[in-house]
C-alpha positions as CSV (number, residue, x, y, z in Angstrom):
1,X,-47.7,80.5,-10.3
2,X,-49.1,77.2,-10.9
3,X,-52.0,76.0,-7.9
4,X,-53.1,72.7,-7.2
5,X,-56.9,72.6,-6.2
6,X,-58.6,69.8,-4.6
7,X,-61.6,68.4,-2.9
8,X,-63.6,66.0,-1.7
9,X,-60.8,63.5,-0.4
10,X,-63.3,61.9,2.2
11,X,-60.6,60.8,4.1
12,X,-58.8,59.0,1.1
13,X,-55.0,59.6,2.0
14,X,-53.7,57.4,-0.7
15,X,-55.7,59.1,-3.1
16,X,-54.4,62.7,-1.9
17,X,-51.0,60.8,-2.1
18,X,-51.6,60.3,-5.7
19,X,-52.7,64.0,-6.4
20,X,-49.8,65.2,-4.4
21,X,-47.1,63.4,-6.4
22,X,-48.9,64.8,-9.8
23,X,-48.7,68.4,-8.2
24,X,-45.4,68.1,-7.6
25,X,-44.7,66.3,-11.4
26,X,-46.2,69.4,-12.6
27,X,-44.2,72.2,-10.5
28,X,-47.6,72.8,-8.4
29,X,-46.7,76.0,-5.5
30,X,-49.6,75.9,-4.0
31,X,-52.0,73.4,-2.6
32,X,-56.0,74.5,-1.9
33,X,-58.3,72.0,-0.6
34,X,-61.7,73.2,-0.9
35,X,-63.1,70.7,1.8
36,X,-64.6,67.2,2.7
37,X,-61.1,66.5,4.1
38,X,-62.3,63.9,6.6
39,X,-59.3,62.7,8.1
40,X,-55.9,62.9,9.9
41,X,-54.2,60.9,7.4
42,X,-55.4,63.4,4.3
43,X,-53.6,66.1,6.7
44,X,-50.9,63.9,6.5
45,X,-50.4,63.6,3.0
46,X,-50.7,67.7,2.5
47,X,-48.4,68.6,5.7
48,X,-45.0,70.4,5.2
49,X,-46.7,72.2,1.9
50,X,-47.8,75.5,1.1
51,X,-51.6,74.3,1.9
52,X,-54.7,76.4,1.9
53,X,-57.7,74.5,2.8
54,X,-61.4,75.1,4.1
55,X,-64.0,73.2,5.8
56,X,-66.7,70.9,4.6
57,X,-69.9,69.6,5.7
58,X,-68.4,66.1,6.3
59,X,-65.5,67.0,8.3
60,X,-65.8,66.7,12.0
61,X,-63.5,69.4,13.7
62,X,-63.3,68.5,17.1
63,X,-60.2,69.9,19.9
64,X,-58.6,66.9,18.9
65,X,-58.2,67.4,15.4
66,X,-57.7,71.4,16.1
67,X,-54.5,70.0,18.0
68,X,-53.0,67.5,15.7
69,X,-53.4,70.5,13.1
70,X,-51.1,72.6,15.6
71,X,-48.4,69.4,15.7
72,X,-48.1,70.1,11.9
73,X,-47.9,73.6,11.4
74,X,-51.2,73.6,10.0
75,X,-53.3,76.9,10.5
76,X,-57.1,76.1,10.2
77,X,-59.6,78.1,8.3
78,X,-61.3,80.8,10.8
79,X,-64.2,82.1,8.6
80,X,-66.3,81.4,5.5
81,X,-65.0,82.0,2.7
82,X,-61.1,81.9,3.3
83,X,-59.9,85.0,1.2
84,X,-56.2,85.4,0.2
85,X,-54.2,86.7,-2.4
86,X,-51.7,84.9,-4.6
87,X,-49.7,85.8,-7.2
88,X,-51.7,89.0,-7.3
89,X,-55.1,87.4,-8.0
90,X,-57.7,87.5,-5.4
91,X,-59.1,84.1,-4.1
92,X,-62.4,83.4,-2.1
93,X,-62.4,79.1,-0.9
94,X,-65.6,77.8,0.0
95,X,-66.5,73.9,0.3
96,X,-70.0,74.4,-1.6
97,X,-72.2,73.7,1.1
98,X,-72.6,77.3,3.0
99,X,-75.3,79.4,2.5
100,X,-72.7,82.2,1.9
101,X,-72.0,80.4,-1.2
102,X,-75.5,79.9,-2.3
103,X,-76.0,83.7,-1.6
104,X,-73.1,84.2,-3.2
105,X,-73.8,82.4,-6.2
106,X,-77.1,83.4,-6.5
107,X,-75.6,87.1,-7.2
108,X,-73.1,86.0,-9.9
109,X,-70.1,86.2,-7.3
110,X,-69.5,89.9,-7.9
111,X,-69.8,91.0,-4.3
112,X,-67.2,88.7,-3.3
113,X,-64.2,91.2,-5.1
114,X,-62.2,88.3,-6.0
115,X,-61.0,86.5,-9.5
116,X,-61.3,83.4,-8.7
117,X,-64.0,81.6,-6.6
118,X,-63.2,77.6,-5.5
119,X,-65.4,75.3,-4.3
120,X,-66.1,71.0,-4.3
121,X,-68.9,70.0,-2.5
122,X,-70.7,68.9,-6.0
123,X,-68.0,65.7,-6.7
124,X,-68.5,67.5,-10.3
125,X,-65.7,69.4,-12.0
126,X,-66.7,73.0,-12.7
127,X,-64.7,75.9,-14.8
128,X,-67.0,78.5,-15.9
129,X,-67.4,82.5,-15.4
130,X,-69.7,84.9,-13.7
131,X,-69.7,88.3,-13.8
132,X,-65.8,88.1,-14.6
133,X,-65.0,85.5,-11.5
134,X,-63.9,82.7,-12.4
135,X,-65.9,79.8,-10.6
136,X,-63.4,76.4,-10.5
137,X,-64.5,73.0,-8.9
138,X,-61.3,70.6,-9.5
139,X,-63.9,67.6,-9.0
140,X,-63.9,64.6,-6.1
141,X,-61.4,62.4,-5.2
142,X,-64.0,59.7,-3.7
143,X,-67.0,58.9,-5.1
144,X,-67.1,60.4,-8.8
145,X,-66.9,58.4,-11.7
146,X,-63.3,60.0,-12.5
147,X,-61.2,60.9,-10.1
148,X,-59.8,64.4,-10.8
149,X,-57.9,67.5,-9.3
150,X,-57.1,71.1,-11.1
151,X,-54.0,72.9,-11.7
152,X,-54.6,76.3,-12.4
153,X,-51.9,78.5,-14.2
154,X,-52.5,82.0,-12.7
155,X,-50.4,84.4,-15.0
156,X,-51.6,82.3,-17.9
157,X,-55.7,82.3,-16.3
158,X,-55.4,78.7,-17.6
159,X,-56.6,75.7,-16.2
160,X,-56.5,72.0,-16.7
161,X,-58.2,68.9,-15.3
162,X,-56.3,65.6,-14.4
163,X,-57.6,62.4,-13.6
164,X,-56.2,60.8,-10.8
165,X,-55.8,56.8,-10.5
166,X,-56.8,54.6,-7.8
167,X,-53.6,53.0,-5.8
């Protein structure tokens, strides 16, 4: 199964447009969007796809936005992190932010039970292992030098970085 991760969109819809259309270029099932959404219009751009997403510390999630979430189909997250399973592998989403992730982190991610651990928060791309998690950060899409998503390949355990260009 191939997974698009992303992050840090601040809002930039044309942007997320832009990562959107390379997902779907490369056969992407899945979408995750670890957070920093900030925006209707980003929710736009993701609607009508498999989507997982979490919260960040810039997003302001008011009744208004719950509701427009409702309009498209879009289920918000409801605890920290958001745990699921694809594809077999075991998935914990956080934005970067949370002190559960900094407790977390601080213990090698092996009391989380999962294979992979996402996160943005940093604007830094991040692929490394910890106690046999694998920790991904796809990178920003606003405000970072370049501008870059992840697509990760689960029954392969590969992943790759693309850089995303401005509109």
């Amino acid at each position: 199964m191939l997974i698009g991760i992303l992050s840090d969109s601040h809002g930039q819809h044309l942007m997320v447009r832009r990562a959107v259309q390379l997902f779907s270029r490369l056969g992407v099932e899945h979408i995750i969007h670890c957070g920093d959404i900030c925006g209707d219009h980003v929710f736009d751009e993701l609607a009508g796809r498999p989507l997982t997403f979490v919260w960040g510390n810039m997003d302001d999630v008011d009744s208004g936005l719950l509701a427009y979430l409702n309009t498209l189909s879009l289920t918000p997250p409801g605890s920290v992190p958001v745990r699921f399973t694809l594809d077999g592998k075991h998935f914990a989403v956080f934005h970067g932010h949370e002190r559960e992730f900094r407790h977390a982190e601080a213990r090698g991610f092996d009391s989380l039970e999962a294979d992979y651990v996402l996160h943005g928060h940093t604007h830094v791309p991040r692929d490394e292992r910890m106690n046999g998690v694998r920790v991904i950060n796809p990178g920003a899409l606003y405000r970072a030098h370049a501008k870059t998503v992840a697509v990760l390949h689960t029954a392969a355990d590969e992943l790759t970085f693309h850089k995303v260009p401005a509109p």
